[in-house]
Each structure stands twice: as structure tokens, then as C-alpha cells.
C-alpha positions as CSV (number, residue, x, y, z in Angstrom):
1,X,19.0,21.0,23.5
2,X,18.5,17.5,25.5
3,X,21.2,15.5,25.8
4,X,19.1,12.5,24.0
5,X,18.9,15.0,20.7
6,X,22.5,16.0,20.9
7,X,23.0,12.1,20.8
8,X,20.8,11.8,17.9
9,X,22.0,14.6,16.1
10,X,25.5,13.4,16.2
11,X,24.4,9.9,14.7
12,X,24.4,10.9,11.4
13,X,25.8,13.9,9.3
14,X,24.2,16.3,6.4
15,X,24.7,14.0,3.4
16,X,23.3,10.7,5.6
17,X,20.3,13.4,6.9
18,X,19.4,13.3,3.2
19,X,19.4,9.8,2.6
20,X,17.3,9.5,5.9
21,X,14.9,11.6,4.5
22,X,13.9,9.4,1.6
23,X,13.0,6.7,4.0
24,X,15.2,4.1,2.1
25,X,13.1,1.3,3.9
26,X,9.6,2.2,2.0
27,X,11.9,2.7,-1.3
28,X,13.2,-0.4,-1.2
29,X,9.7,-1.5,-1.5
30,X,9.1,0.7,-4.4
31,X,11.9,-0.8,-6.3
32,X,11.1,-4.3,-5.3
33,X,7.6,-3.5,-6.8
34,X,8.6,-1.2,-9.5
35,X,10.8,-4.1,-10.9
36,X,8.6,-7.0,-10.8
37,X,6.0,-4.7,-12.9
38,X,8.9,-3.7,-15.5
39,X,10.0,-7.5,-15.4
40,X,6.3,-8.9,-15.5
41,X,5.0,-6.4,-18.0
42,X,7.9,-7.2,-20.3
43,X,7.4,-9.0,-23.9
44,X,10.0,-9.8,-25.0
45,X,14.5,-9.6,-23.8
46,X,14.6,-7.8,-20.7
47,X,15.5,-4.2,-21.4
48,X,18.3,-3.5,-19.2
49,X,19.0,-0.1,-19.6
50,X,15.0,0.9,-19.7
51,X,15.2,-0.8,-16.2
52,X,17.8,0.9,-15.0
53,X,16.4,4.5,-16.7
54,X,13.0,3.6,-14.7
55,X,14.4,2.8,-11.3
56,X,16.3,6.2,-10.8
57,X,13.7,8.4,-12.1
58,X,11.3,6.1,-9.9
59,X,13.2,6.2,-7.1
60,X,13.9,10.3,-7.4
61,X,10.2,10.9,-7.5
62,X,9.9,8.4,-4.2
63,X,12.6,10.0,-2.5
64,X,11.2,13.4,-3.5
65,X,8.1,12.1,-1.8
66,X,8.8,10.6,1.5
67,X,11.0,14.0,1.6
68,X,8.0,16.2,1.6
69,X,6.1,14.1,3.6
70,X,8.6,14.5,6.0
71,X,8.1,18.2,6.0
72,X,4.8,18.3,6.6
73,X,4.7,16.2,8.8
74,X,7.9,17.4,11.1
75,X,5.4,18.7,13.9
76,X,4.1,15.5,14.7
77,X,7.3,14.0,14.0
78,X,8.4,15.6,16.5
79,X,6.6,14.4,19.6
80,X,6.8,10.5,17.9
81,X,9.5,8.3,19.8
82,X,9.5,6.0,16.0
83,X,9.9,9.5,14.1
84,X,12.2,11.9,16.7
85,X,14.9,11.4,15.6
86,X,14.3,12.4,11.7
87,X,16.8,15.2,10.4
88,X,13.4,18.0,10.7
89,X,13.0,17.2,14.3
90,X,16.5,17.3,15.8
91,X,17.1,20.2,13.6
92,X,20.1,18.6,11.5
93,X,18.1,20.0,8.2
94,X,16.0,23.0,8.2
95,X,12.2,22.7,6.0
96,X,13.4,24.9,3.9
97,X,16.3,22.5,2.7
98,X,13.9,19.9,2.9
99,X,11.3,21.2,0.9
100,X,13.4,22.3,-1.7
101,X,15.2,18.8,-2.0
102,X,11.8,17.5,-2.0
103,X,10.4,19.5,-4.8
104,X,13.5,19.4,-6.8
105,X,13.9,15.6,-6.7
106,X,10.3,14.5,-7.8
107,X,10.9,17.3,-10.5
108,X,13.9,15.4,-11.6
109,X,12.6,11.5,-11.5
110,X,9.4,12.9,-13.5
111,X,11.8,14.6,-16.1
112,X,14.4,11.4,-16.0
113,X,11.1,8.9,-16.6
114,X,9.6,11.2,-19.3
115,X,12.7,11.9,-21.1
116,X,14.6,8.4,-20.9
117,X,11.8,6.4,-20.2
118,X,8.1,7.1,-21.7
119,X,5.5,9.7,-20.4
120,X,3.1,7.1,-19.3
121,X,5.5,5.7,-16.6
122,X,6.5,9.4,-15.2
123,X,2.5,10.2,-15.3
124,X,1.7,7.4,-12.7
125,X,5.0,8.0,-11.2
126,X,4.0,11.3,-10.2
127,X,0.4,11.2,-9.8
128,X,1.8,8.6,-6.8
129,X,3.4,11.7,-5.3
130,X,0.4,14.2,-5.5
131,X,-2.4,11.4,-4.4
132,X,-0.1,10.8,-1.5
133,X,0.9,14.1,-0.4
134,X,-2.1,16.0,-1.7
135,X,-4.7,13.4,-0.3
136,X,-3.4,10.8,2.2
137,X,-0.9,12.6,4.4
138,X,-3.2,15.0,5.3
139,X,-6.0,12.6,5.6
140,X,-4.2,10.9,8.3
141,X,-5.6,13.3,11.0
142,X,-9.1,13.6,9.9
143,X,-10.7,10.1,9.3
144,X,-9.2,6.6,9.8
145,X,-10.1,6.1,6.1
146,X,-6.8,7.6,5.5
147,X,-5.3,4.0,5.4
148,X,-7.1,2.8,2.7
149,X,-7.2,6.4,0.5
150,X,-2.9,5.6,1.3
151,X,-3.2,2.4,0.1
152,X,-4.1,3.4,-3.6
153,X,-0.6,5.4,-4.1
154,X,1.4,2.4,-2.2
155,X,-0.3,0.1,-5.0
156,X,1.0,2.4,-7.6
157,X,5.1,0.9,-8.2
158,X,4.2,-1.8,-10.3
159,X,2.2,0.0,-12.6
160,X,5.1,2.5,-13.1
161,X,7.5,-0.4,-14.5
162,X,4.5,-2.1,-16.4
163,X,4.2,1.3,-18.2
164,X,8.0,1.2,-18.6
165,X,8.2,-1.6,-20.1
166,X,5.2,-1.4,-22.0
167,X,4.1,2.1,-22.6
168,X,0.7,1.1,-21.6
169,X,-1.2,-1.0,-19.0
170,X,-3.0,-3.8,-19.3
171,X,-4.9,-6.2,-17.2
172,X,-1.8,-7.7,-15.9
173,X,-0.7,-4.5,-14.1
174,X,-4.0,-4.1,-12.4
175,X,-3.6,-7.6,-10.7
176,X,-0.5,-6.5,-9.2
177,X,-2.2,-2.9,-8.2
178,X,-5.0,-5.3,-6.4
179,X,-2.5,-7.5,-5.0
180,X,-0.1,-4.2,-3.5
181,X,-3.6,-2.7,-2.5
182,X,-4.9,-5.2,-0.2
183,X,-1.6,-6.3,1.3
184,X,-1.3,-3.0,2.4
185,X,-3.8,-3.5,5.5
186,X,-2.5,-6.1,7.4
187,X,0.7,-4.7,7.1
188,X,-0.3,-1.6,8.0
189,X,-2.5,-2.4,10.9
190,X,0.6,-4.3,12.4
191,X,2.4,-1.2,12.4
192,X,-0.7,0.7,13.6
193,X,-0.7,-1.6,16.4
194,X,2.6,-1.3,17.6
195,X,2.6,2.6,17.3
196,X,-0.9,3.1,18.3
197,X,0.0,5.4,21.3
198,X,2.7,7.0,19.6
199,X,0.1,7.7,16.8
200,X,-2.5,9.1,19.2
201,X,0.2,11.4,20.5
202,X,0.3,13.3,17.6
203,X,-3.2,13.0,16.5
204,X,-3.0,10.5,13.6
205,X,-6.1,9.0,13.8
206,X,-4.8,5.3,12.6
207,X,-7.9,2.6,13.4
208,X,-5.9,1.2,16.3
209,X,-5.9,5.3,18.0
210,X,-9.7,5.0,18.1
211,X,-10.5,0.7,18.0
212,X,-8.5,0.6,21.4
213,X,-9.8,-3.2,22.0
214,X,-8.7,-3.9,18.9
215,X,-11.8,-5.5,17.8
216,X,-12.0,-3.9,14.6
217,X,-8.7,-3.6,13.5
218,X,-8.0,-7.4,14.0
219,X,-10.8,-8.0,12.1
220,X,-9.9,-5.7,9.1
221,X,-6.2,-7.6,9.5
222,X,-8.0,-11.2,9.7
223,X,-10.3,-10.1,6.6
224,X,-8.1,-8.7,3.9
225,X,-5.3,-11.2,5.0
226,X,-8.3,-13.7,4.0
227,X,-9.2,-11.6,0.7
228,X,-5.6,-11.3,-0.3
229,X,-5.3,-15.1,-1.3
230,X,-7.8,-15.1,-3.9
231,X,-6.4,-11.7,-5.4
232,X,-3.0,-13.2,-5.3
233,X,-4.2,-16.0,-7.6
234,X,-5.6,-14.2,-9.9
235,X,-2.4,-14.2,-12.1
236,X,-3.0,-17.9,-12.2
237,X,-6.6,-18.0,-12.8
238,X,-6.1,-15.0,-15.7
239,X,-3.3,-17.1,-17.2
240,X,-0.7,-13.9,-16.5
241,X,1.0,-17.0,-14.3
242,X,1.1,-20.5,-14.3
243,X,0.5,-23.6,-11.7
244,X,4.1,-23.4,-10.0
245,X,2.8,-19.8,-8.6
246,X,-0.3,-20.9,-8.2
247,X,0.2,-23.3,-5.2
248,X,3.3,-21.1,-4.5
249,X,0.7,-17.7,-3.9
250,X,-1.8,-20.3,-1.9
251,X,1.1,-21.8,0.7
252,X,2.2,-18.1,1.0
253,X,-1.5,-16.4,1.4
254,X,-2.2,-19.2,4.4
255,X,0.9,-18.9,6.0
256,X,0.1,-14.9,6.0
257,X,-3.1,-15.8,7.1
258,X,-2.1,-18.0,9.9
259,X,0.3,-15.5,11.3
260,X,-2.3,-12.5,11.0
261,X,-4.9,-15.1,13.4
262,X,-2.2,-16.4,15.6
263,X,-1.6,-12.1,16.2
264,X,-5.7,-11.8,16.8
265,X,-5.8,-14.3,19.6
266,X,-3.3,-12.2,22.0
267,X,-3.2,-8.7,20.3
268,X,0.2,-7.5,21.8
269,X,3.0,-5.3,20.3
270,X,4.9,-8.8,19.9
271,X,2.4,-10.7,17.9
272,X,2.0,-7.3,15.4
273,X,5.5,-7.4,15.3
274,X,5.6,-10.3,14.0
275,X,3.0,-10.2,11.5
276,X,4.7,-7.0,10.4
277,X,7.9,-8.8,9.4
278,X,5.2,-12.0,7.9
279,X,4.1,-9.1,5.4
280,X,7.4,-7.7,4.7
281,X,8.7,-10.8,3.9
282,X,5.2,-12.0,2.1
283,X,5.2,-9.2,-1.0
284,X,8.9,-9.9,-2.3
285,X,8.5,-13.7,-1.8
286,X,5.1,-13.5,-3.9
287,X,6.6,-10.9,-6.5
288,X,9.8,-12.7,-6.6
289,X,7.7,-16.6,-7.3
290,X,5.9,-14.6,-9.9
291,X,8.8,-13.7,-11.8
292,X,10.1,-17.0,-11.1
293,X,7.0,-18.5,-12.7
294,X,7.2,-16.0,-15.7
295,X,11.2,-17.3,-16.3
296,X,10.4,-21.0,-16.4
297,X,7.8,-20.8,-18.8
């Protein structure tokens, strides 16, 4: 064993392996998401404990997710600088503990959601985890479509709370699917970017692996960071929202916008870095004016 795995092994023990594995970065998105559709989709008092019933079972099924990924994926982990140190590929965890903590927890946040919550919510809850294990992940070597086939279970969060709070989904919760599902490019393709070589090296075939002048994937960054202003007004035009987020959603599209062209003009790992933390902090600052808006009405 290097010295460099020894090191990485060390960093962190069993119980902290586990939490790795459920990639608590991406499932702080989902609850982020998951929230403002339970908040959003709500008609009347916020119902706390509902809330609270839909983010564990939500977050079990996402943990249970990004675990199995992780397993099938470990080979390629593997030779990934971003992804080496993962408990699979220094060995810390064995797939067969991972696979069975990954079966058993999307197991248990379907149960949790259908039991305390409604069967609705664990129905898109898990049909997240099968359309992104069973389709996109391995996708991702085969056609640089993967991204977008990806995109439609990364969209799926809000729709689990709307569900939760509703028991059914209505036009409002499809505005926030088409608002999750475009953002999802630019913010991937800054990732892409950055990783491109890393991606290449275990035969992901991300549009940046194959686009190596970039051409094409600034352009598809340029585009739906273009596209996603209109969509993110559309809770204002359909009433769902009022005028506050209007102009709030249109400052915040632009400056997106902006950051994604000022990235095109140069095309290095610094500008993509930049637009990938413009994304990240885009989504919760949209969701979070939404909510805002809904509060003050």
C-alpha cells in the first residue's frame, strides 16, 4: 500500500467512511430542494413533523443512492485523483459492506416516506434512485448524453416534498423540475471542465472528454445558462410567485449568465471554478427568494 493511501486511509475511520459514502455535498442539495418543494407545495401551516418525516426517508433513499453509485463505480474511482480517496478505493470499506448499506438504506427511506409520509412522495423518491443508477451511471461511459438522461433524476427533490406536502403534483412542482433540470448543465459542465482529464482517465465520456476545445461545451453552458432565466420566471408569469421574485430570479439568471460568458472567453480550470461555485450558490438563492416571496404574500 502507497504511502499517499495509508495517508488517506487514516483520514477518516469506519463510521465517517459511511457518511463519506452518501456524498453529503449532493445531499445537501437534495434537502435544500426537497424542502423548498415541501415548503412551496404547502396550502396551508407548515407541517413540521411531515417535513421532518420527508427529509429522513428522503435523505436515506439519497444516501442509499450515492452509496451504490459509489460501488459501481469504485473501478474508476479508483484511478480518479477527485474520487481516490473514497472508502471503495483505499479499501477502508469492502463492496460488499457498501452494497448492502446501499440496498438497505434506500429500502428504509422508501418504507420511512411510504409509511410516515404518503406513497406518492416514496414513489418519486425511489424511482430517483433506479433512473439514476439503472440509467445514468451507467450511461456515463457510453454517450455524452448521459448528462442530460442524469439531469432528469437530479430534478427529481422537489417533486418529492411537493408530493409530501400535497399527496399529488401539480403544475407548480413541474416548474421547479424545469428549473433543477436546466441548471443542472452549467453546473455540470463547470465540473466537467475542471475534471475533464480526470474523467477521460477512467473513460467517462463527459462532453468536455471528447469537445477538447471546448467549443461545444461552452456553448451548451452559455445556452442553458441563457434558457434558465425564462424557466426561472415562470413562477412569476404562472402566478405560483409574485413580482418581488420576479426581478429577484431575473438579477440572479444574468448574474449566472454573466459569470458562465466571462468563463467562455478564457476557458480555464479557474474560470469553471468559478462558475461552479456561481451555480452552487445560484439554486439555494433562487429557491430560498421563492419561498421568501411565498411568506410575504
Amino acid at each position: 500500500m502507497s504511502n499517499g493511501r495509508a495517508e488517506a486511509i487514516a483520514a477518516y475511520d469506519r463510521p465517517w467512511a459511511y457518511v463519506v459514502l452518501t456524498k453529503p455535498d449532493v445531499t445537501f442539495l437534495v434537502v435544500i430542494t426537497t424542502v423548498a418543494g415541501f415548503y412551496l407545495g404547502s396550502s396551508g401551516p407548515l407541517e413540521w413533523m411531515r417535513l421532518i418525516h420527508t427529509l429522513c426517508g428522503t435523505l436515506l433513499v439519497a444516501g442509499g443512492t450515492a452509496a451504490l453509485n459509489q460501488y459501481i463505480e469504485r473501478n474508476m474511482d479508483s484511478v480518479m485523483r477527485r474520487t481516490a480517496a473514497r472508502p471503495l478505493p483505499t479499501g477502508i470499506l469492502q463492496p460488499t459492506e457498501v452494497l448492502i448499506f446501499g440496498v438497505v438504506t434506500i429500502v428504509a427511506g422508501t418504507l420511512w416516506l411510504t409509511l410516515a409520509v404518503n406513497g406518492l412522495s416514496a414513489f418519486i423518491a425511489l424511482s430517483t434512485s433506479v433512473s439514476y443508477l439503472a440509467a445514468y451511471t451507467p450511461l456515463k461511459t457510453r454517450t455524452t448524453l448521459a448528462t442530460a438522461i442524469g439531469a432528469i433524476p437530479g430534478a427529481l427533490p422537489p417533486l418529492i416534498g411537493w408530493a409530501a406536502a400535497r399527496g399529488s403534483l401539480s403544475t407548480g412542482a413541474w416548474v421547479l423540475f424545469a428549473i433543477l433540470f436546466v441548471w443542472q448543465f452549467p453546473h455540470f459542465m463547470a465540473i466537467a471542465w475542471m475534471y475533464r482529464e480526470d474523467y477521460g482517465r477512467a473513460g467517462i465520456l463527459m462532453l468536455p472528454v471528447v469537445d477538447r476545445s471546448g467549443d461545444k461545451t461552452f456553448r451548451l453552458i452559455v445556452a442553458t445558462s441563457a434558457i434558465l432565466i425564462p424557466v426561472s420566471l415562470l413562477p412569476a408569469v404562472m402566478g405560483i410567485a409574485g413580482i418581488h421574485y420576479f426581478y429577484g430570479a431575473l438579477i440572479l439568471g444574468l448574474l449566472l449568465l454573466q459569470v458562465s460568458s466571462w468563463a467562455n472567453r478564457s476557458r480555464t480550470n479557474v474560470r469553471a471554478k468559478w462558475l461552479m461555485h456561481a451555480t452552487v450558490a445560484h439554486i439555494p438563492l433562487l429557491l430560498g427568494w421563492m419561498i421568501l416571496d411565498k411568506s410575504l404574500r
